[in-house]
KOLZAVO-560878 format. One record per residue: residue in one letter; z, y, x of N, C-alpha, C in turn. Coordinates in pm, whole numbers, plus 50000, padded with zeros to 5 digits. Example, Ala and Ser with C-alpha at 12.3 -4.5 7.8 and 13.67 -1.06 7.14 Angstrom:
<lonus>
LONU   res     n_w     n_v     n_u    ca_w    ca_v    ca_u     c_w     c_v     c_u
LONU     A   50780   49431   51319   50780   49550   51230   50780   49670   51320
LONU     S   50708   49775   51285   50714   49894   51367   50787   50003   51290
</lonus>
This chain:
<lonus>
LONU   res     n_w     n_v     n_u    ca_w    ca_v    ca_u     c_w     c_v     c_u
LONU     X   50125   51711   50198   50196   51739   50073   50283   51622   50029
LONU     X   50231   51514   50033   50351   51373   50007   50265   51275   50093
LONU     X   50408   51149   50125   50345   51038   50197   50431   50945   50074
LONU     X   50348   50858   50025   50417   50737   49937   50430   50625   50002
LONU     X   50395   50601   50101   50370   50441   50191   50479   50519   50362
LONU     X   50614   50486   50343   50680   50493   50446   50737   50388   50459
LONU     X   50802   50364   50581   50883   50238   50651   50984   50290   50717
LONU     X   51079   50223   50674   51243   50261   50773   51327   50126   50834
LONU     X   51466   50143   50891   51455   50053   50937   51519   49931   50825
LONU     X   51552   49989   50741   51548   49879   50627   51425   49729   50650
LONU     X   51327   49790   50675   51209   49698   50682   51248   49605   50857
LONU     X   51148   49486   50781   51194   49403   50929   51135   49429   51090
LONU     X   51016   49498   51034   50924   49599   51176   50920   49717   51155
LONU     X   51026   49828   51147   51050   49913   51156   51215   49961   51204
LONU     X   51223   50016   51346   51331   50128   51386   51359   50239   51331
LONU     X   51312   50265   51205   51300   50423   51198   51419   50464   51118
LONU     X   51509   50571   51118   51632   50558   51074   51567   50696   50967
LONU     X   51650   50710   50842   51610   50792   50731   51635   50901   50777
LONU     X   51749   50940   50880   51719   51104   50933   51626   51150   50964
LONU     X   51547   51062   51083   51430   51116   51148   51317   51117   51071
LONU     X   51277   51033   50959   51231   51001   50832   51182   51173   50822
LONU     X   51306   51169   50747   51340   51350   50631   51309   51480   50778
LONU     X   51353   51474   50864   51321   51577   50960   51170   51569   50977
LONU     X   51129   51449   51024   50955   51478   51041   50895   51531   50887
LONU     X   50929   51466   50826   50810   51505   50665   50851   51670   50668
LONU     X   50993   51683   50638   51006   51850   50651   50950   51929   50749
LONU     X   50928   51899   50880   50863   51970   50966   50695   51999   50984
LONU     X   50660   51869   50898   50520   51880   50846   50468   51896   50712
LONU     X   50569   51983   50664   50559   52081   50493   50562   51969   50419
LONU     X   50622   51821   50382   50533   51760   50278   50647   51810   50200
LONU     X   50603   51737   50095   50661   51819   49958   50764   51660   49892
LONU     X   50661   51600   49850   50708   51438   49820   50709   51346   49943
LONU     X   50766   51231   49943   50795   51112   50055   50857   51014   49943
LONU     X   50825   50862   49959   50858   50758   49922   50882   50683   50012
LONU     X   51020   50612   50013   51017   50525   50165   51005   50425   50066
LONU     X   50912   50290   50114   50868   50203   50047   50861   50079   50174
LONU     X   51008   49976   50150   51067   49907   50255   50989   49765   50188
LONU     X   50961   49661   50331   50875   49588   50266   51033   49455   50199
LONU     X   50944   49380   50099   50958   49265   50061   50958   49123   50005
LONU     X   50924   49102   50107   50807   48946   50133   50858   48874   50115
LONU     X   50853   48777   49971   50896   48653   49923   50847   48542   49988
LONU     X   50896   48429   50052   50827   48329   50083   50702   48311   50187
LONU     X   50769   48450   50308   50668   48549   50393   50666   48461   50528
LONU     X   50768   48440   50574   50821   48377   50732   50748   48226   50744
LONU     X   50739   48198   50922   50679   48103   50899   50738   47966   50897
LONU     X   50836   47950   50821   50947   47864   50764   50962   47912   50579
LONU     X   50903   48001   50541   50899   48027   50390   50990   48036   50333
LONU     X   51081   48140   50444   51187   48256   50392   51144   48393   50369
LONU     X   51241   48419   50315   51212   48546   50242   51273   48676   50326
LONU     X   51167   48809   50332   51166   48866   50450   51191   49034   50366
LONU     X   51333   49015   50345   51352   49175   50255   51493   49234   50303
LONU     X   51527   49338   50238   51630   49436   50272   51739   49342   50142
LONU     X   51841   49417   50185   51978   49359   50088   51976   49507   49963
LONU     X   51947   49517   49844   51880   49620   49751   52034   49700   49744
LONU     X   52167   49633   49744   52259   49721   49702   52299   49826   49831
LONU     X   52209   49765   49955   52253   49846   50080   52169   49948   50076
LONU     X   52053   49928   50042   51873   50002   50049   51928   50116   49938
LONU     X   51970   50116   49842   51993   50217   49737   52104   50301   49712
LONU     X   52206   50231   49802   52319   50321   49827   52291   50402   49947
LONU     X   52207   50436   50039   52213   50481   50143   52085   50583   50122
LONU     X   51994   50505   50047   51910   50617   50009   51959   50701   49954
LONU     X   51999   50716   49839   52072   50768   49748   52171   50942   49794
LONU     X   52239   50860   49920   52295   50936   50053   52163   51015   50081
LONU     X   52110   50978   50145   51949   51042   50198   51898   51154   50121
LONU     X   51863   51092   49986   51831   51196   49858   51888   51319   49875
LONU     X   52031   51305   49855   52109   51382   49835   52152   51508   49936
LONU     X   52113   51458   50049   52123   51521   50165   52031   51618   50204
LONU     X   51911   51583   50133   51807   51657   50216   51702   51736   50044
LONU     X   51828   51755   49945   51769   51752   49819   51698   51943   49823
LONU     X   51767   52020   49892   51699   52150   49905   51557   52162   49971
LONU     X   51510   52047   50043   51376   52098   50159   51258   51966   50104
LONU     X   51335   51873   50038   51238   51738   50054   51326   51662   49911
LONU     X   51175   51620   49805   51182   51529   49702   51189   51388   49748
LONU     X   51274   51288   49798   51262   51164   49816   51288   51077   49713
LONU     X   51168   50978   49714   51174   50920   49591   51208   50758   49640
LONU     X   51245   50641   49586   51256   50526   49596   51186   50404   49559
LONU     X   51107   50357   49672   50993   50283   49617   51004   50155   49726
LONU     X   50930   50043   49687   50908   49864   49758   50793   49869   49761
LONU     X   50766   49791   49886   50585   49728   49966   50645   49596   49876
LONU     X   50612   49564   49778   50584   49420   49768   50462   49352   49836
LONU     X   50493   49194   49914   50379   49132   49959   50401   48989   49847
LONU     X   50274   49036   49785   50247   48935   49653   50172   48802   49683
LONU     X   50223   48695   49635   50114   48585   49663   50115   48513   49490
LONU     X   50024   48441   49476   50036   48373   49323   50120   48301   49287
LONU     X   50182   48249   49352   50322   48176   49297   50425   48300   49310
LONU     X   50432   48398   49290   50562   48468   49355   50563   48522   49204
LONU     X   50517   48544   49103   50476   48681   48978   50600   48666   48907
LONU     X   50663   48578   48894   50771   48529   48776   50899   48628   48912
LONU     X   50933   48571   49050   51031   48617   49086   51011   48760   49133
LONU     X   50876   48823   49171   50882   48973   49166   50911   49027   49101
LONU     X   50868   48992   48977   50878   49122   48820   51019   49081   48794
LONU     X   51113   48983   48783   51240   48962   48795   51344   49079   48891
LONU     X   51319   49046   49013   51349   49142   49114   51323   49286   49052
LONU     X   51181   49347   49050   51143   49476   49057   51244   49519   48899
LONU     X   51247   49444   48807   51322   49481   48639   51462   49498   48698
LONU     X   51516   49480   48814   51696   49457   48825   51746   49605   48915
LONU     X   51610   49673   48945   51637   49774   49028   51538   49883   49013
LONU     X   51623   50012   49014   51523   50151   48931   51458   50223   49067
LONU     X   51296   50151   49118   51235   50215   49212   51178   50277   49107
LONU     X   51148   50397   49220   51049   50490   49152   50915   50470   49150
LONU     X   50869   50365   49242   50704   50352   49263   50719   50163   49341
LONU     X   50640   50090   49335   50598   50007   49353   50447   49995   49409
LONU     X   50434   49907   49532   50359   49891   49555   50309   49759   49591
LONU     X   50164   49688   49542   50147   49548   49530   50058   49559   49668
LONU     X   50106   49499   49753   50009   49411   49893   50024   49292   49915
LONU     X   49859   49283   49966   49817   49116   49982   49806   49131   50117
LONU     X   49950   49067   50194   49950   49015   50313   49928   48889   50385
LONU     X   49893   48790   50291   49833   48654   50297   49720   48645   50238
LONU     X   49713   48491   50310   49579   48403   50242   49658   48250   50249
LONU     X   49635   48205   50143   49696   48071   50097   49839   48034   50177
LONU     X   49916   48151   50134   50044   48146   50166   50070   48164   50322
LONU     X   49979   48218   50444   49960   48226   50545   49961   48359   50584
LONU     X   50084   48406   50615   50046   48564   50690   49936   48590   50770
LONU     X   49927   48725   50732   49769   48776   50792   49823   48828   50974
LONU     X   49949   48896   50947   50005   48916   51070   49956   48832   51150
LONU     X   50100   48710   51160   50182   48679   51230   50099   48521   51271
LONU     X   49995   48476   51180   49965   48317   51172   49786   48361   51205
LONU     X   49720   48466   51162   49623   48470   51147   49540   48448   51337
LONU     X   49475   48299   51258   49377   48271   51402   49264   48290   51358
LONU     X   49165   48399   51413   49084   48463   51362   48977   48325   51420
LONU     X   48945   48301   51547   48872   48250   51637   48874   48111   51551
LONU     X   48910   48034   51516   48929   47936   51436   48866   47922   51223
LONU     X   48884   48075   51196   48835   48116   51082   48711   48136   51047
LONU     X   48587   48110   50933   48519   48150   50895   48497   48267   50867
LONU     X   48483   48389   50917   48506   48550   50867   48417   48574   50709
LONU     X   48360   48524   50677   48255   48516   50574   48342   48443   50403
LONU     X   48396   48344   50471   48477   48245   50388   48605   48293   50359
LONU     X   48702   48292   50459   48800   48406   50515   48862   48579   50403
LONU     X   48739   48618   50425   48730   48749   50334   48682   48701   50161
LONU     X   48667   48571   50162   48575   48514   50010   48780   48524   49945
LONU     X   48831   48434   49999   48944   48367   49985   49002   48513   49957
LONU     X   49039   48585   50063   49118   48705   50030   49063   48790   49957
LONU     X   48950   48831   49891   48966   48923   49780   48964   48873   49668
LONU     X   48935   48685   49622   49007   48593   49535   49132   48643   49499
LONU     X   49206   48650   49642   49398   48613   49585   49402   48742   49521
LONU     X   49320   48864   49593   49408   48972   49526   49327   48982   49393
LONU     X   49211   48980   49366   49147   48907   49235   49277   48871   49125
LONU     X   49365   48748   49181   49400   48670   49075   49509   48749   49034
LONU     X   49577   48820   49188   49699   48881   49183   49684   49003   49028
LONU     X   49622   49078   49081   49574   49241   48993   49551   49166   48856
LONU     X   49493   49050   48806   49451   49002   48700   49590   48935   48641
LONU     X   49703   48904   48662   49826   48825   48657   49923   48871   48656
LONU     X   49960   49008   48733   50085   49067   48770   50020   49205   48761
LONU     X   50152   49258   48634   50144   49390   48620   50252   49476   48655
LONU     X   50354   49439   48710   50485   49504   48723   50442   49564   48858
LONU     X   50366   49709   48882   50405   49768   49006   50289   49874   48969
LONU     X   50255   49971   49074   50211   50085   49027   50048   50132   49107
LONU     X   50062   50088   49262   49923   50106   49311   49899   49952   49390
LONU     X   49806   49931   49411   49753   49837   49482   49714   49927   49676
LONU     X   49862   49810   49741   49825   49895   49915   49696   49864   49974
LONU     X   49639   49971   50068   49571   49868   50174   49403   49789   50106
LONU     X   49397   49797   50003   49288   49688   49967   49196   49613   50066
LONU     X   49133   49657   50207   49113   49607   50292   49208   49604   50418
LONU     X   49311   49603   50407   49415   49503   50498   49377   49427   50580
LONU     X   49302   49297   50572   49212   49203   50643   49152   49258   50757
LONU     X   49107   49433   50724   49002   49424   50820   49068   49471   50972
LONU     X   49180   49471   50992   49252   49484   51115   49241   49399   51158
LONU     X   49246   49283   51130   49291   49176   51195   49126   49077   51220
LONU     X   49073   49133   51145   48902   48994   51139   48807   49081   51164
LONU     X   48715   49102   51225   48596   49140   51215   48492   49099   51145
LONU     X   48525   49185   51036   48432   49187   50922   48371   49252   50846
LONU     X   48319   49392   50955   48253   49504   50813   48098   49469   50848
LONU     X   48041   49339   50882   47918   49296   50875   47907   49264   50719
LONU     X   47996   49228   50662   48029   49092   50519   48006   49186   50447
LONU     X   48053   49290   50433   48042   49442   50327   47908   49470   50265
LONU     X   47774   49385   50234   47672   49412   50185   47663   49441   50039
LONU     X   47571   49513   50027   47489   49594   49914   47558   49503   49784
LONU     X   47511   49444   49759   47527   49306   49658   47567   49155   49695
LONU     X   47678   49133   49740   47698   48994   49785   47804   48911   49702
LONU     X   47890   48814   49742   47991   48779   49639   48086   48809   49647
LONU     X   48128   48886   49784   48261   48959   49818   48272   49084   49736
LONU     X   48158   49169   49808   48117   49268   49675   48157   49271   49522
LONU     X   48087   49151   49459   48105   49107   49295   48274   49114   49317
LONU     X   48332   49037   49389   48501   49045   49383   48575   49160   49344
LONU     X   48528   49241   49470   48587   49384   49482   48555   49419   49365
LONU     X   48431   49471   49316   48416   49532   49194   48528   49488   49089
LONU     X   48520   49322   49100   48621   49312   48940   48787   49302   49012
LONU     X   48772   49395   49123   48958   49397   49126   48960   49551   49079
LONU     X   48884   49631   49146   48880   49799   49113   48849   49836   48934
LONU     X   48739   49687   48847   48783   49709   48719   48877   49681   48635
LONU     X   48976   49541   48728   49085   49550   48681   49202   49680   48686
LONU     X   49227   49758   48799   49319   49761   48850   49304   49935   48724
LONU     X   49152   49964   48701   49110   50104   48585   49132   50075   48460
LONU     X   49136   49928   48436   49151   49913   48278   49324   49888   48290
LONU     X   49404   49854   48378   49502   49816   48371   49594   49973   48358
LONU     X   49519   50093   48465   49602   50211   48437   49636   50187   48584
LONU     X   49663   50144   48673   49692   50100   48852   49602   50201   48921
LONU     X   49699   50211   49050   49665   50313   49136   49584   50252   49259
LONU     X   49500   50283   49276   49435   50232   49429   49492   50330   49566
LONU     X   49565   50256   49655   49598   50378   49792   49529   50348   49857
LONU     X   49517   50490   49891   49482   50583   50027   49557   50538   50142
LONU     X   49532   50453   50234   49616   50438   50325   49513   50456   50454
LONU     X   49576   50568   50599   49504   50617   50650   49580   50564   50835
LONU     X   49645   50462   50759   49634   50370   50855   49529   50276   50964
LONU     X   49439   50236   50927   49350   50213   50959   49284   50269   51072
LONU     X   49305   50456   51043   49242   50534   51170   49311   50462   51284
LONU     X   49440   50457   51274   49494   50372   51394   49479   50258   51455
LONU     X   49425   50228   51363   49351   50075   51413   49227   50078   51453
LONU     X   49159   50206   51488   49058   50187   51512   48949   50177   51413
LONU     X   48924   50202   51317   48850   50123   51235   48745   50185   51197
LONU     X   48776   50308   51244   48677   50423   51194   48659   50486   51040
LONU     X   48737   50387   50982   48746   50460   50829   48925   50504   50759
LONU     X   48931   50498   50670   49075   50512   50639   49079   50390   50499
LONU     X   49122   50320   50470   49163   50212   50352   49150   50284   50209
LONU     X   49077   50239   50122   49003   50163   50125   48872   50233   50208
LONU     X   48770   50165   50249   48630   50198   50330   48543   50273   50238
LONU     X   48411   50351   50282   48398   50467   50199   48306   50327   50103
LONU     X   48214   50218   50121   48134   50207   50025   48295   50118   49882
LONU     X   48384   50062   49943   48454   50043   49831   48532   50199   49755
LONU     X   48566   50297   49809   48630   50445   49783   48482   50421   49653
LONU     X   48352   50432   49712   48251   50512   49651   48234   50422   49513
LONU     X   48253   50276   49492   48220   50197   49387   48355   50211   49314
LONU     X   48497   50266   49347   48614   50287   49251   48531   50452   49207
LONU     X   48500   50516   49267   48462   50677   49191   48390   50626   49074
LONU     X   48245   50533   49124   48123   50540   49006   48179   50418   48929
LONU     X   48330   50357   48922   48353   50296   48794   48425   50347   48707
LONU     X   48454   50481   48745   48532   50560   48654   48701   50603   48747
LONU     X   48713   50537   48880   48847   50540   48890   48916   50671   48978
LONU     X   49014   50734   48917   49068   50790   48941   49241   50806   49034
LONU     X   49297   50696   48983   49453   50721   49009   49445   50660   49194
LONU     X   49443   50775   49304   49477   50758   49413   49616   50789   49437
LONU     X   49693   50717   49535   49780   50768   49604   49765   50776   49718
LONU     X   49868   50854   49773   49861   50798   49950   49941   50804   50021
LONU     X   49949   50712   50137   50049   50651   50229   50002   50649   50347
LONU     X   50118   50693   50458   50062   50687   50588   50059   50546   50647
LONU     X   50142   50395   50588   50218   50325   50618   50279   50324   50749
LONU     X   50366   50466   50691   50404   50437   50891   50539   50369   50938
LONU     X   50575   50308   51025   50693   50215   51073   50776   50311   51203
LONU     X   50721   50442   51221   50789   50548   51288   50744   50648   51241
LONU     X   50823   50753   51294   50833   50884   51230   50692   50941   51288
LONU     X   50675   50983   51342   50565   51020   51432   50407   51001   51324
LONU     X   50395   50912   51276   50248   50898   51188   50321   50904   51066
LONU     X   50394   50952   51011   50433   50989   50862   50298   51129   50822
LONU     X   50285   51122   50718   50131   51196   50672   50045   51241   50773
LONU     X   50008   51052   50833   49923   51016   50939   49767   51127   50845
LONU     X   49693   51190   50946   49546   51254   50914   49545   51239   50798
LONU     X   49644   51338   50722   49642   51366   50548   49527   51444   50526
LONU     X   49525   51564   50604   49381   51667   50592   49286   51611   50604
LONU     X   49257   51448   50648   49138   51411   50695   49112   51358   50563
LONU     X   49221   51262   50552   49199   51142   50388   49171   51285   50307
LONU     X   49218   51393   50256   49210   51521   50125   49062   51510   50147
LONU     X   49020   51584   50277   48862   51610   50288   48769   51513   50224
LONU     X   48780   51372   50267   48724   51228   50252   48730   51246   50083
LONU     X   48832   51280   50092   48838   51230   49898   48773   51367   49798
LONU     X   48772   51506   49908   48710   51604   49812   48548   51564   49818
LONU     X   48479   51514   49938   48373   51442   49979   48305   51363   49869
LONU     X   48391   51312   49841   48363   51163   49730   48374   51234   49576
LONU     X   48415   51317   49551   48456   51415   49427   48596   51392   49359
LONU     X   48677   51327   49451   48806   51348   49368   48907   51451   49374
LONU     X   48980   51509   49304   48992   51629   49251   49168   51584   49260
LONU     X   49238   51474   49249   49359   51446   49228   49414   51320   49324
LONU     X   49544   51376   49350   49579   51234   49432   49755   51211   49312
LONU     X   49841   51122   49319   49908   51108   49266   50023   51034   49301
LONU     X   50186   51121   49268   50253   51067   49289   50377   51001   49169
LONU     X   50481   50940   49173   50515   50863   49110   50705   50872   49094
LONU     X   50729   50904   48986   50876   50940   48978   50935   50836   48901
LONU     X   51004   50771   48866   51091   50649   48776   50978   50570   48705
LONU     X   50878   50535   48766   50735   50445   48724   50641   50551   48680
LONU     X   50672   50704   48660   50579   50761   48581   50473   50883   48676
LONU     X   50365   50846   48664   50246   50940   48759   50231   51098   48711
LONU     X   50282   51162   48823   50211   51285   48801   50117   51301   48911
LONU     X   49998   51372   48859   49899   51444   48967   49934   51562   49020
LONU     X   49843   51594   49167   49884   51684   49268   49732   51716   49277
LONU     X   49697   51840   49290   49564   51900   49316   49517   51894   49467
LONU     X   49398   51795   49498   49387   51814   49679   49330   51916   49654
</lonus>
């Protein structure tokens, strides 16, 4: 029915051109699509900045929209990759340009891509995962300009770490106070079902964090295939709907000029 987490070739790891975009989602009934191109302040490993040129990204969408306005709602949305020094020049950026949806991801740890730098073999996995649900901790607690929080376990592609995931630990205590920030703030937690591709056996967030956002009250899901080709655009949507009727949620949600409407799974 909608994918909110797409990639085109606007983005710096993605080929995917907006035709083939709009032909796949239409051929697989969705209804809504957000292409959501990344842009990483202070991302590269020289601490340049890793984004699209916005007057090219919005004139061409715009084209796109317009083109495909009888079969498919395309809406206009940014992967922000947030770090704690960045809050003053994101919300700057995101105020100068009318996306329809925003999305906040933590692709670092102390200014260190998780990609591109991450030496796992060298890392504490225990310490490692302490640090990263800190940043996004400080992030969700600091910066309010955007609409869902991507990915929340992101990390776990890259580290082997669903040993750390216990009952009551201090990673745990973390998570909890990012999922009560993100409910008192009104923020969306995504569904990103990326992950299946990675192997991971679950879909983002994992079911015991999914299960502690239900029993704190939280509601506002979205979801995204994050896909960087056409081909996994509303990557195992029927699977994430099931997962989430499983868990008892009743609504997933999408996002028009900052403002949420719900969709019945």
């Amino acid at each position: 029915m909608l994918d909110f987490h797409i990639h085109s070739d606007f983005s710096v790891d993605s080929k995917e051109n907006l035709d083939n975009i709009a032909k796949k989602a239409i051929e697989r009934n969705l209804k809504y699509i957000c292409i959501t191109d990344h842009v990483d302040f202070e991302s590269s490993i020289d601490g340049a900045d890793i984004m699209f040129r916005p007057e090219d990204y919005f004139r061409d969408l715009k084209k796109f929209k317009h083109k495909y306005k009888n079969d498919l709602e395309i809406l206009v949305g940014v992967e922000i990759g947030m770090q704690p020094n960045l809050y003053n020049r994101y919300d700057e950026f995101i105020n100068n340009y009318p996306f329809d949806f925003v999305i906040m991801s933590i692709h670092s740890i102390n200014g260190k891509d998780i990609f591109n730098s991450f030496e796992s073999p060298n890392l504490d996995p225990s310490k490692t995962l302490e640090i990263y649900y800190s940043e996004i901790l400080e992030c969700v607690s600091n910066f309010n300009n955007y609409d869902t929080l991507g990915h929340i376990d992101f990390i776990d592609r890259y580290l082997n770490t669903q040993y750390l995931y216990g009952e009551k630990n201090k990673i745990s205590i973390i998570i909890e106070q990012i999922l009560e920030s993100l409910i008192k703030n009104n923020k969306g937690l995504e569904i990103n079902t990326a992950a299946l591709r990675y192997n991971l056996g679950f879909i983002h967030p994992k079911p015991s964090i999914l299960q502690l956002y239900k029993n704190l009250g939280g509601e506002i899901l979205t979801f995204g295939s994050d896909s960087h080709v056409c081909d996994h655009i509303g990557y195992e949507f029927k699977s994430a709907e099931r997962i989430l009727r499983e868990f008892g949620f009743r609504h997933l949600y999408y996002f028009k000029q900052r403002k949420k409407y719900p969709i019945d799974i």
